[in-house]
C-alpha positions as CSV (number, residue, x, y, z in Angstrom):
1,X,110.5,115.9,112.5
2,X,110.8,112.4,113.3
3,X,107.1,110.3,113.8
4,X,108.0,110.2,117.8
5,X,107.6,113.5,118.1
6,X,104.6,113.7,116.1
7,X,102.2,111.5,118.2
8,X,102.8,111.4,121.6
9,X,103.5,107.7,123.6
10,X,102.2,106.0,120.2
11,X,103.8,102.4,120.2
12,X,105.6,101.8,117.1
13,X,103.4,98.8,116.1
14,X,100.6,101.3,115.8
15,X,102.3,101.6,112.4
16,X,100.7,98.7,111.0
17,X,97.5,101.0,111.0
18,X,99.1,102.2,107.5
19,X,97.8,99.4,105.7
20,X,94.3,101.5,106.0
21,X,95.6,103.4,102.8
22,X,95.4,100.3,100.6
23,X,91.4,100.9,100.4
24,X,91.6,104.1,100.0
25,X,94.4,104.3,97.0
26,X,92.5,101.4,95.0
27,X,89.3,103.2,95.2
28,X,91.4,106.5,93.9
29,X,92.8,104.2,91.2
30,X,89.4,102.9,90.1
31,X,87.9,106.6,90.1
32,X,90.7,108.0,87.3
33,X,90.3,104.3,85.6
34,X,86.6,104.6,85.2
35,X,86.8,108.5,84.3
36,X,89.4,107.4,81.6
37,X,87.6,104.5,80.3
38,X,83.9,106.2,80.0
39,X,84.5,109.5,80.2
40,X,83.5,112.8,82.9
41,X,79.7,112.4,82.1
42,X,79.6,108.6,83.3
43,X,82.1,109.5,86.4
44,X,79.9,112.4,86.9
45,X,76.9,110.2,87.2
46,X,78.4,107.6,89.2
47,X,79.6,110.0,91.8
48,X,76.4,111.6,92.3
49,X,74.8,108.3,92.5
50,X,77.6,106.9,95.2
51,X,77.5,110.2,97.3
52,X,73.5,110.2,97.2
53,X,73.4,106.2,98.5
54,X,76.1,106.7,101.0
55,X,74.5,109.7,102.3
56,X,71.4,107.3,103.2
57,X,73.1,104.6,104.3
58,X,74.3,107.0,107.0
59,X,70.8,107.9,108.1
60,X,69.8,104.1,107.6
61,X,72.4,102.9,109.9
62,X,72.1,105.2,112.6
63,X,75.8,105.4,113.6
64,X,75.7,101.7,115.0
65,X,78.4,100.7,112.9
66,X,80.5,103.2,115.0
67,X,79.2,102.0,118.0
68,X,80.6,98.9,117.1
69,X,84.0,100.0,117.5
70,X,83.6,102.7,120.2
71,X,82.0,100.1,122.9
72,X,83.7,97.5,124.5
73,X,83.5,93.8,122.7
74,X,81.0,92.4,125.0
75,X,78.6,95.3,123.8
76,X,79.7,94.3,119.9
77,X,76.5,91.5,119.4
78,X,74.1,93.7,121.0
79,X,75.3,96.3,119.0
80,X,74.8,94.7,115.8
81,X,71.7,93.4,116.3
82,X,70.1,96.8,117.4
83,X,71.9,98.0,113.9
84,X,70.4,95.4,111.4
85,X,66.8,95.7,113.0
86,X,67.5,99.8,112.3
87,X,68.9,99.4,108.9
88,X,66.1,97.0,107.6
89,X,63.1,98.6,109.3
90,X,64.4,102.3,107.9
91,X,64.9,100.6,104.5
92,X,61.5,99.2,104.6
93,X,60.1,102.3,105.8
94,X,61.7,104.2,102.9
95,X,61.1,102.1,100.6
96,X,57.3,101.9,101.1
97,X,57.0,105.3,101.3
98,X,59.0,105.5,97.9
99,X,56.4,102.8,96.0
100,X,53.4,105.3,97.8
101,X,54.4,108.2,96.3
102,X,55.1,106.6,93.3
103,X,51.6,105.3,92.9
104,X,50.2,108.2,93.4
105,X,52.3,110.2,90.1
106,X,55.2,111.7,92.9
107,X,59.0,111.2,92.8
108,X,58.5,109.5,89.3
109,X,62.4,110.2,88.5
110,X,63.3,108.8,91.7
111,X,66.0,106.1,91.6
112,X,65.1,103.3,94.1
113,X,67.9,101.4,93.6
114,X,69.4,104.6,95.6
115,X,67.5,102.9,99.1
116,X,68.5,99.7,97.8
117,X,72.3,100.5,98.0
118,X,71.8,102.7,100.9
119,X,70.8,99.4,102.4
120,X,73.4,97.3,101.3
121,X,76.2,100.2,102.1
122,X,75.1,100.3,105.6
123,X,74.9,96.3,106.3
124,X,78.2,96.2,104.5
125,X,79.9,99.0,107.2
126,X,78.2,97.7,109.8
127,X,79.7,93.9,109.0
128,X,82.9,94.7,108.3
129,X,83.8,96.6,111.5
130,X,82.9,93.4,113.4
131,X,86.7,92.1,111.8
132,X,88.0,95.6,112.8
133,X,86.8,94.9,116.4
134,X,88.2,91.2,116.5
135,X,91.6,92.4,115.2
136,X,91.4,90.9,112.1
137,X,93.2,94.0,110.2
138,X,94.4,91.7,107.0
139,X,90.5,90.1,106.5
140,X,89.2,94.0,107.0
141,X,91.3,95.2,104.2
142,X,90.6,92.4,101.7
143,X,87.0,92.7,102.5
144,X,87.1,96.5,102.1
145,X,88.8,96.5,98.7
146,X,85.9,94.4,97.4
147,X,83.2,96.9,96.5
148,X,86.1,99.1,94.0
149,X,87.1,95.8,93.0
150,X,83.6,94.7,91.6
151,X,82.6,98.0,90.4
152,X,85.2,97.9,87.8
153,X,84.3,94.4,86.6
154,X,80.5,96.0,86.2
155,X,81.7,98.9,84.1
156,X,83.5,97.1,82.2
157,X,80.1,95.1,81.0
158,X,78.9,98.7,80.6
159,X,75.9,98.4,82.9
160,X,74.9,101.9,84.2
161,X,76.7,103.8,86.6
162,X,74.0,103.2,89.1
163,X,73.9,99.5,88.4
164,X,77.2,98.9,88.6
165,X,77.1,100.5,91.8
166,X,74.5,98.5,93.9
167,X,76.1,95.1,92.4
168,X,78.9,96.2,93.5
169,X,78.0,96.2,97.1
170,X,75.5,93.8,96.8
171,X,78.2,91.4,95.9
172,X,80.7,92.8,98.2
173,X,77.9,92.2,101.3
174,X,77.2,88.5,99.8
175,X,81.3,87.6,100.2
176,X,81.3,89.7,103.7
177,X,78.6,87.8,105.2
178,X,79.4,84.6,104.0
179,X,83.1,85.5,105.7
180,X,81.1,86.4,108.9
181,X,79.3,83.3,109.0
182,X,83.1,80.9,109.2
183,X,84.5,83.2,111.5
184,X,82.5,85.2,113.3
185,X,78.7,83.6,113.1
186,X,78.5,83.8,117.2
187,X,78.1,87.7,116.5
188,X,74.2,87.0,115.0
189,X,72.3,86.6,117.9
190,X,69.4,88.8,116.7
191,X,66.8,88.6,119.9
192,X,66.3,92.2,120.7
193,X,63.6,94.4,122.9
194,X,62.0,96.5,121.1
195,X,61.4,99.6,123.8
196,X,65.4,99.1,124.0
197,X,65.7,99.7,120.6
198,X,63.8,102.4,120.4
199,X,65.6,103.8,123.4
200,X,68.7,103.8,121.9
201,X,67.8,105.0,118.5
202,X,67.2,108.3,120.2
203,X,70.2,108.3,121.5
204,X,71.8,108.3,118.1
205,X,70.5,110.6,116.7
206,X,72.8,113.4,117.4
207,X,75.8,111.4,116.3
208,X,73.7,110.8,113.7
209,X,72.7,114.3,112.9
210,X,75.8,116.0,112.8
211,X,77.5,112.9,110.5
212,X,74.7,113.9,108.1
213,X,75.3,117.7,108.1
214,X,79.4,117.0,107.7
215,X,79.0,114.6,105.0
216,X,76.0,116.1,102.9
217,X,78.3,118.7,102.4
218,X,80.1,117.3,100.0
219,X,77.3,115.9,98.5
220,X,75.9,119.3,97.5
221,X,78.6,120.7,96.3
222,X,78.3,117.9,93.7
223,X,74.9,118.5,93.0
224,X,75.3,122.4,92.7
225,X,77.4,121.7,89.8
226,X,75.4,119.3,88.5
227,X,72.3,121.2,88.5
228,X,73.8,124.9,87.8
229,X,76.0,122.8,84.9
230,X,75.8,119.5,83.9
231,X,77.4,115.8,84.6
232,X,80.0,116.6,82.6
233,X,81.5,119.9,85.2
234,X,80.4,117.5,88.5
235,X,83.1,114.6,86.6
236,X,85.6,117.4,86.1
237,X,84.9,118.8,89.8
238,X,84.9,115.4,91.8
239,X,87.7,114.0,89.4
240,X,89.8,117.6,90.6
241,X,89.0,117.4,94.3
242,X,90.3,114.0,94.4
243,X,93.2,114.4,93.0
244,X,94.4,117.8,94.7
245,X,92.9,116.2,98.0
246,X,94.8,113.0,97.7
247,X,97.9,113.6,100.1
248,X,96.0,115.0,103.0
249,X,92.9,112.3,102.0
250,X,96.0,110.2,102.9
251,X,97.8,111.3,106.1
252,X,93.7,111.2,107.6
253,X,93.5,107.8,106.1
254,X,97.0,106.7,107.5
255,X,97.3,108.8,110.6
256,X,94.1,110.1,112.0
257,X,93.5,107.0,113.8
258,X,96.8,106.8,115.5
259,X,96.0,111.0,116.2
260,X,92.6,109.7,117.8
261,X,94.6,106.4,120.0
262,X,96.7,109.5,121.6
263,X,93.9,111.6,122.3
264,X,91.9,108.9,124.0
265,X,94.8,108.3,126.3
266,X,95.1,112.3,127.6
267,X,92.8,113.2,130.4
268,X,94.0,116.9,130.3
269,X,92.1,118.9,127.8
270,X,94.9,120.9,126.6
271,X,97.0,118.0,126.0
272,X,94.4,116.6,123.7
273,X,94.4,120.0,121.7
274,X,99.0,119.9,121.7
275,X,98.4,116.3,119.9
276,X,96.0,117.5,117.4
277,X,98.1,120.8,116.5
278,X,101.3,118.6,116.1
279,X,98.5,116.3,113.2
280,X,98.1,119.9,112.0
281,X,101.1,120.8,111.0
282,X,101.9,118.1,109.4
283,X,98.9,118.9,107.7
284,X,100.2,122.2,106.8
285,X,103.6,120.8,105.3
286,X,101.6,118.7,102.9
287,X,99.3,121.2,101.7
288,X,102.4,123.4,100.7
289,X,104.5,120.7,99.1
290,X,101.0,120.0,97.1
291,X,100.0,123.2,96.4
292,X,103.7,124.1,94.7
293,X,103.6,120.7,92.7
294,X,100.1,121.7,91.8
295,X,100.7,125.8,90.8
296,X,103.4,124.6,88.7
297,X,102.4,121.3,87.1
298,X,99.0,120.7,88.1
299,X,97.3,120.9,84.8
300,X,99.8,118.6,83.7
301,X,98.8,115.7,86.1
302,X,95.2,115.8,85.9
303,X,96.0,116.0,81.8
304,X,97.5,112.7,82.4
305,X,95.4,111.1,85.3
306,X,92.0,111.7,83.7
307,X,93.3,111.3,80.1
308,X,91.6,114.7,79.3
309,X,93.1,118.1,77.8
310,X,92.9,121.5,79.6
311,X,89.9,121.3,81.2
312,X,91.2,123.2,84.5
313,X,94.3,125.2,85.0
314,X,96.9,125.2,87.6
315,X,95.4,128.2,89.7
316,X,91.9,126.3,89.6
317,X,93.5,123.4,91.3
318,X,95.3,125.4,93.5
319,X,91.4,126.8,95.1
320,X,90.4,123.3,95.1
321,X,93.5,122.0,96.8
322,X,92.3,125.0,99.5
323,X,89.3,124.0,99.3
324,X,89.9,120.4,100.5
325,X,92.5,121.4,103.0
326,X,90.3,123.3,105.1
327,X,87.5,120.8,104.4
328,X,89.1,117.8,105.7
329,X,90.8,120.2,108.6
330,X,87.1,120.7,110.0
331,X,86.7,116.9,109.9
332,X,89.5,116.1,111.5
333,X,88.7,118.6,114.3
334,X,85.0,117.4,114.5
335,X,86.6,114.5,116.1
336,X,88.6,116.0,119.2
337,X,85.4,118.4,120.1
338,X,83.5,115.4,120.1
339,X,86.1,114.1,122.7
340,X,85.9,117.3,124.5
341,X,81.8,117.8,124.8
342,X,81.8,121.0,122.3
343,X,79.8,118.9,119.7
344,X,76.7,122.2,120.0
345,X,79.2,124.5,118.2
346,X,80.8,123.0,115.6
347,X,77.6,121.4,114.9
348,X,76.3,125.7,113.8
349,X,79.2,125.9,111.6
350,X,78.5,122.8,110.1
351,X,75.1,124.0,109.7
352,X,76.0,127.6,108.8
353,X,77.8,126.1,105.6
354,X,75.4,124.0,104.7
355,X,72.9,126.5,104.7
356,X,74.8,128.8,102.2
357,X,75.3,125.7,99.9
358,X,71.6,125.1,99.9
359,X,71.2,128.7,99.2
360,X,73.4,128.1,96.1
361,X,72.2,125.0,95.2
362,X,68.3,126.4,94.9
363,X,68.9,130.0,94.0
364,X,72.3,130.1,92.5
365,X,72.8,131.6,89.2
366,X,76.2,131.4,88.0
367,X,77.6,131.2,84.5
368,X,81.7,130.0,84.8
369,X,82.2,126.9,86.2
370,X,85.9,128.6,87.9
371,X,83.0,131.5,89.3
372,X,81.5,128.6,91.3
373,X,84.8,127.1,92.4
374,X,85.7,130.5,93.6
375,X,82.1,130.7,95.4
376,X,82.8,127.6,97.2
377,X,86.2,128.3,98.3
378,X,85.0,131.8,100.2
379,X,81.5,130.0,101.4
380,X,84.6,127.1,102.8
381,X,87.2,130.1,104.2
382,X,84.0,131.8,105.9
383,X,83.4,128.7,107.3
384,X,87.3,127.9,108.3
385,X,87.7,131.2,110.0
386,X,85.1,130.7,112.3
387,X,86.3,127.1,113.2
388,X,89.6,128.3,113.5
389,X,88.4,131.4,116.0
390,X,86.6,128.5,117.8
391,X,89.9,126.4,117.9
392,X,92.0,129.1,119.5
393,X,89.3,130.0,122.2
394,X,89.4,126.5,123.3
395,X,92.6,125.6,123.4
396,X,93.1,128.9,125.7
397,X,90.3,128.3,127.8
398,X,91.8,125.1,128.4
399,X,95.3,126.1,129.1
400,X,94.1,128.3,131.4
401,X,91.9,126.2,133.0
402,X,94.8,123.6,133.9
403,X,97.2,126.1,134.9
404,X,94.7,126.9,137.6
405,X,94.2,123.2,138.9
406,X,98.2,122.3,138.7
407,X,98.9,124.4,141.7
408,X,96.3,122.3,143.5
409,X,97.5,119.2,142.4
């Protein structure tokens, strides 16, 4: 099936969009390295900590790093602005509250370099979008491939994995804003209202809510593993969900925002739905392709990526490949619903499977780590069937409703 009939009226320099990937394979790269070089306990460790942190910076930043993007360019300083005041009074805020508690013999174990790099992960997203907004695609990439770049040349001095983390970023943000300030300083124009502000944060905070529920998700699983096993199973788990996840982690990072161009351009409901199917199958091809290569050599390839010996088998990558594929199919659907005002139901699902991972997470008591994996996979299907009941409804409803109003038109 040729790309044309794929993505409907797409321009063929839309293309260039591909060079999103280059991120997103160097951070895959530096994953396996730094699993390789220290081992599943350190990966393990700096996974939790990088999922924890980038949770947070989600709350911190309060979506305005999408809004960037989503409203016109004449909105872009105003939206900035609003975000930096947000980020840096929640970080405050957080980390005050964190010292309090502290002082009083509370949250002793708590890492507080985990609000620091929340703080620095959500100035650094909502920076970098500004050369996304201007169109400057090459700078966006270069800046984007900083933080993976630096985090390799910390583990290599062997700080911690949470060290090498926040100097990661906090490097990364020092080259970003000093990029800002030669070729985009007209964007800091920081006078604000602060009744505006507060306006607006309320306004965010569904976007913001249901980013948290979608990405926390993730984030538990880890944790579950960590807590019912060690940071040795959440290295072997995050390192395996990467690498089975990696071709449709790539068609989302290559094609999802040519997918989401289309949609914006259909009026008709329906239509939006037809463009989203036609991602879907595509979709569907890759998971089968990777699933064969994985059933018959998977072992094999995460032998060799990880630099580790039968740790998981063929049919345990073959539930996490599932597991991902239906994963990153609800996240990719999040997005048309959102185009479509249905945002209320897919927002209980969300919510429904977080729920039973919490329920795991505090009162799970399971033994084999390939128990859990199957766990997650049915808690995941459950979860799947209803979105994909919720698909088919709407997509009929919607036909239906058009094929009323054509007769009219």
């Amino acid at each position: 099936m040729k790309l044309k009939s794929i993505f409907i009226n797409l321009k063929v320099s839309e293309l260039e969009k591909i060079i999103f990937a280059l991120p997103f394979f160097l951070i895959f790269i530096v994953n396996l390295y730094i699993t390789r070089r220290h081992g599943f306990i350190y990966a393990g460790e700096l996974a939790i900590f990088a999922g924890l942190s980038s949770f947070i910076a989600i709350i911190f930043s309060m979506r305005w790093d999408v809004e960037i993007l989503v409203k016109d360019e004449n909105s872009l300083v105003k939206s900035l602005s609003s975000g930096v005041y947000v980020v840096v009074s929640l970080s405050i805020l957080s980390s005050s509250i964190c010292y309090l508690l502290k002082s009083f013999g509370l949250f002793l174990d708590f890492n507080i370099y985990l609000i620091y790099s929340a703080a620095l992960i959500a100035l650094y997203e909502l920076h970098i979008n500004i050369f996304l907004k201007k169109g400057n695609l090459l700078s966006f990439v270069f800046l984007r491939i900083l933080p993976p770049f630096f985090l390799v040349l910390f583990t290599l001095v062997n700080l911690s994995p949470g060290s090498s983390w926040f100097f990661s970023y906090l490097l990364s943000l020092v080259f970003l804003l000093c990029s800002i300030y030669i070729y985009h300083k007209k964007v800091w124009n920081f006078s604000f209202s602060l009744v505006n502000i507060f306006q607006k944060f309320r306004t965010m905070i569904v976007p913001t809510s249901s980013a948290v529920i979608a990405n926390s998700i993730s984030i538990i699983w880890l944790l579950s593993i960590a807590n019912q096993f060690s940071s040795y199973e959440a290295g072997v788990w995050i390192n395996a969900y990467r690498i089975a996840s990696l071709p449709i982690a790539f068609c989302g990072a290559t094609m999802m925002p040519l997918v989401l161009v289309a949609i914006g351009n259909k009026v008709v409901y329906h239509e939006k739905f037809n463009i989203m199917l036609k991602f879907t199958y595509l979709i569907s091809i890759v998971f089968l392709i990777t699933g064969i290569c994985l059933y018959t050599n998977g072992q094999a390839v995460f032998n060799y990526l990880t630099n580790s010996n039968g740790l998981i088998g063929n049919g345990a990558l073959l539930v996490i490949l599932a597991i991902a594929a239906m994963q990153y199919s609800m996240q990719y659907w999040k997005e048309i619903f959102q185009s479509v005002n249905r945002t209320s139901v897919v927002l209980i699902i969300l919510s429904i499977e977080l729920f039973l991972i919490l329920l795991i997470y505090f009162f799970g008591d399971i033994r084999l780590f390939n128990d859990f994996i199957n766990l997650i996979f049915s808690i995941t299907g459950l979860c799947f069937c209803l979105f994909f009941i919720l698909i088919v409804t709407s997509y009929t409803r919607f036909k239906q409703l058009n094929s009323l109003e054509s007769p009219e038109d």
